[in-house]
Legacy VTK file of the C-alpha trace (Angstrom):
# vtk DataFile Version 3.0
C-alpha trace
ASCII
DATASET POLYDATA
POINTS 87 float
0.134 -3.967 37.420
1.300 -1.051 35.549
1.347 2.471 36.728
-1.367 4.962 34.238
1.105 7.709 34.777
4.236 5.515 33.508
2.542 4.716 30.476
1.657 8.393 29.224
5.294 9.110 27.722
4.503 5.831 25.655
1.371 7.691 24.243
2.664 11.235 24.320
5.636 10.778 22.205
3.785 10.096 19.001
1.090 12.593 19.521
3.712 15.160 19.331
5.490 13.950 16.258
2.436 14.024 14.271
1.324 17.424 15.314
3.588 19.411 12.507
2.154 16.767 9.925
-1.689 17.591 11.551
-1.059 21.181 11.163
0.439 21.373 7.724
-3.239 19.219 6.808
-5.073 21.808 8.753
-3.939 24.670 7.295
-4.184 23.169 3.720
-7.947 23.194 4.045
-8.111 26.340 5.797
-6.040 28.221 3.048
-8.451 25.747 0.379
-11.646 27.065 1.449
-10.180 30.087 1.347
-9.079 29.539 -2.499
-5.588 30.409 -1.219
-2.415 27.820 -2.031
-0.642 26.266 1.546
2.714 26.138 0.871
4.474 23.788 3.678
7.933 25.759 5.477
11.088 23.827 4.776
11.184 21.961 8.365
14.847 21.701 9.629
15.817 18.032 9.285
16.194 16.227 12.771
18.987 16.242 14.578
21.593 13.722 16.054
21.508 14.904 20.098
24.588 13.248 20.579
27.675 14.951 18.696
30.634 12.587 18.114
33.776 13.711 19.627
35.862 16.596 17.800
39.180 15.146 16.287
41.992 16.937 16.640
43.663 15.847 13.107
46.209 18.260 12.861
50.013 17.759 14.265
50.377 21.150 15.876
52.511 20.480 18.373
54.087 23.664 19.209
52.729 25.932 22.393
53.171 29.476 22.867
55.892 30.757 25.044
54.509 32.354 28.707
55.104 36.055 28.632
54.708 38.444 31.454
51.117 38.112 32.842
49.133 40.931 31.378
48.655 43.998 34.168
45.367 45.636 35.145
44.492 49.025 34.054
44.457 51.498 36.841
40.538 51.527 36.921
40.058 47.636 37.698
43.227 47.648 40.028
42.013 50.767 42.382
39.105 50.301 44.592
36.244 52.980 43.975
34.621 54.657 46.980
30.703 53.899 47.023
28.526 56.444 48.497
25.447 55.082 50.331
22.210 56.855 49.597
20.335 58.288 52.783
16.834 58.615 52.891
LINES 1 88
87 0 1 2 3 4 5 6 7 8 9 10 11 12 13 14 15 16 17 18 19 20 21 22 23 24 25 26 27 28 29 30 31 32 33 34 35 36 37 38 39 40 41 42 43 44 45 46 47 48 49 50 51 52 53 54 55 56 57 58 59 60 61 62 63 64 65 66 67 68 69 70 71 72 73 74 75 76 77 78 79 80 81 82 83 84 85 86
């Protein structure tokens, strides 16, 4: 026996991809009673969720010399005084 709940995403999924597709029809007969033209938006085409790897094509092989770690200005370095508020 099969769980109801498990078998929802099985029936969700395609309900969703046809809602653009149901509203674009929709709205065609809205704007057509109407005597107005529905123009569809350009929809962005899907895309891939899983982005290959970045190759690293070029032969830089050369690293930057360490230099003198940078210092921190006198603001950042100095601890402020806070002043409590009294009610």
């Amino acid at each position: 026996m099969v769980c109801v709940m498990c078998l929802i995403p099985l029936f969700l999924v395609p309900i969703v991809n046809i809602l653009p597709l149901l509203f674009d029809y929709i709205m065609g007969r809205i704007y057509g009673l109407l005597g107005w033209e529905y123009r569809k938006p350009e929809r962005a085409p899907p895309a891939c969720p899983y982005k290959p790897a970045a190759q690293n094509s070029s032969k830089v092989t050369e690293k930057p010399e360490p230099g003198p770690p940078d210092s921190l200005p006198e603001s950042a370095a100095a601890p402020r005084a806070v002043e409590l508020k009294q009610d």
